[in-house]
C-alpha positions in Angstrom: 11.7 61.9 -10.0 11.3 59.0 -7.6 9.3 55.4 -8.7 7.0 54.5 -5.5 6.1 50.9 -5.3 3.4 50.6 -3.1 4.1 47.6 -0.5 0.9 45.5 -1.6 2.5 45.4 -5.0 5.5 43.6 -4.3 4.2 41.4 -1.7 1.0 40.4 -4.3 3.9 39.9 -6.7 5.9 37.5 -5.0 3.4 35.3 -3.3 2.2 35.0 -7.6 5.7 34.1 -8.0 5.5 31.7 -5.4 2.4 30.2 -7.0 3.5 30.0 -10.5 6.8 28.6 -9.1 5.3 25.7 -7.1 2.8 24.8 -10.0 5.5 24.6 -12.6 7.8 22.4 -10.1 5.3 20.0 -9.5 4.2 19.7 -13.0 8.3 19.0 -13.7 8.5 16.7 -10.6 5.7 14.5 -11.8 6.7 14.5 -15.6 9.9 12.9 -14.5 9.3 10.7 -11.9 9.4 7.2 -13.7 6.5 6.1 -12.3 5.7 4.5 -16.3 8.5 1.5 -15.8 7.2 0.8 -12.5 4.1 -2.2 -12.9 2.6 -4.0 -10.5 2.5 -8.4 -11.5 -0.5 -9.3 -13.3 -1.6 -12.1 -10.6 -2.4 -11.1 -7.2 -0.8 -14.3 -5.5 2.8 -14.2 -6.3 5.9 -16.3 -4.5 8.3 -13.3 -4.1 8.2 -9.9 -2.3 7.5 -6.7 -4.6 9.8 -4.2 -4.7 9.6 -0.8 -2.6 8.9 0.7 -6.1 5.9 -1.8 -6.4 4.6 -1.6 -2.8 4.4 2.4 -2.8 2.7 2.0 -6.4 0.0 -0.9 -4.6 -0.7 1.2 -1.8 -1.0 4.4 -3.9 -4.0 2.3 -5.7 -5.5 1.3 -2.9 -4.6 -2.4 -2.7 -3.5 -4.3 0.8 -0.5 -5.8 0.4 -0.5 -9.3 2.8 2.8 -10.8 3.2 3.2 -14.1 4.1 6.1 -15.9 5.3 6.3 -19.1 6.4 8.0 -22.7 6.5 7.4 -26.0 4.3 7.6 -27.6 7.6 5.0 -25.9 9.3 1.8 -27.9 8.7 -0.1 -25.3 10.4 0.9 -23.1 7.6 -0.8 -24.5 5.0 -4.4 -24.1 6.3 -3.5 -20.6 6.7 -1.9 -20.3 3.0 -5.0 -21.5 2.0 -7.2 -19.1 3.5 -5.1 -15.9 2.7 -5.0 -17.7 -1.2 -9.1 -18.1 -0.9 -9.6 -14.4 0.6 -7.0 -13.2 -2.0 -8.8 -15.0 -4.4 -12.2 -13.3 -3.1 -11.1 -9.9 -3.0 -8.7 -10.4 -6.6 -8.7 -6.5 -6.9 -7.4 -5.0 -3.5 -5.4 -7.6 -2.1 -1.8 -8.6 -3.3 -0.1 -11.7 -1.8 3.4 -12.4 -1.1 4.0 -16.1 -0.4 7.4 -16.0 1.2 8.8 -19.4 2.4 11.8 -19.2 5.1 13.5 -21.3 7.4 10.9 -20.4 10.5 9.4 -22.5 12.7 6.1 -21.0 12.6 4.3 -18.4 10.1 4.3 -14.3 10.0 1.9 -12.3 8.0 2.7 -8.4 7.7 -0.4 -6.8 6.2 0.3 -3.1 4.8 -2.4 -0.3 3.2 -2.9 3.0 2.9 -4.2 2.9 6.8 -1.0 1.3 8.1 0.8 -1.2 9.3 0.0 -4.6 11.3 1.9 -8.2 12.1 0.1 -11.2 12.8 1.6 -14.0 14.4 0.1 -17.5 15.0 -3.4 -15.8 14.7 -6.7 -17.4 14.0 -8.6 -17.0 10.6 -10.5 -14.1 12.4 -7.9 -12.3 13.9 -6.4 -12.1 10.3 -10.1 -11.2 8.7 -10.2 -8.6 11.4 -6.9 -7.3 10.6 -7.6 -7.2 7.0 -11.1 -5.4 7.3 -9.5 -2.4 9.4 -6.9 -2.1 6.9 -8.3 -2.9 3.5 -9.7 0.6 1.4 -12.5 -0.5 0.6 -13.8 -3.1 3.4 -16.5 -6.0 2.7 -19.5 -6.0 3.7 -18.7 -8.8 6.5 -16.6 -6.3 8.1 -19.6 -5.3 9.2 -19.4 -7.8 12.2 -16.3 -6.3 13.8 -17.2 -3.0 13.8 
């Protein structure tokens, strides 16, 4: 006597296997990842650049992550540190600043989110608000404006 397995029985069976699998490997995957040891700083203006660690863990939560660098020489710069410290300062839960200084002759802001990627050099106060309202999550209403 001969055991039949009808085809729709293995192939049910292994796409369940399949299933089970992929659920039990991403439970695993996640339950390991040491995501706990990773923090983000408490202030949202700091004076050094975050870790990759910490600026995949800010972007997962939805924050923008402006990076500034910039010269003590540069007296340009310091209107312009201002401003991003007065919008950080505004906007205390989605933006995290990087003050960076370096031996530049002028100033660089990289601003980084969820939506991308964008540099600014030697821009005005709008071109940055413009920049940051395309990129931030969760946009101000003055965004409004540039729409």
């Amino acid at each position: 006597m001969k055991l039949r397995i009808p085809k729709s029985a293995i192939i049910s069976s292994f796409l369940i296997f399949l299933m089970v699998g992929s659920t039990l490997i991403y439970f695993f995957m996640n339950f390991l990842r040491p995501t706990g040891m990773i923090t983000l700083p408490e202030k949202n203006i700091i004076d050094y650049e975050l870790s990759l660690m910490q600026e995949n863990l800010a972007i997962q939560q939805g924050k923008l992550l402006l990076k500034f660098f910039y010269s003590n020489e540069c007296g340009e710069c310091f209107e312009i540190k201002n401003y991003l410290e007065n919008l950080a300062n505004m906007y205390k839960d989605q933006i995290i600043l990087q003050e960076i200084v370096m031996n530049i002759s002028s100033y660089e802001i990289r601003l980084s989110s969820f939506y991308g990627q964008k540099i600014l050099r030697n821009s005005t106060e709008e071109e940055i608000f413009k920049a940051l309202c395309n990129l931030m999550f969760s946009p101000p209403a003055e965004c409004i404006k540039f729409e």
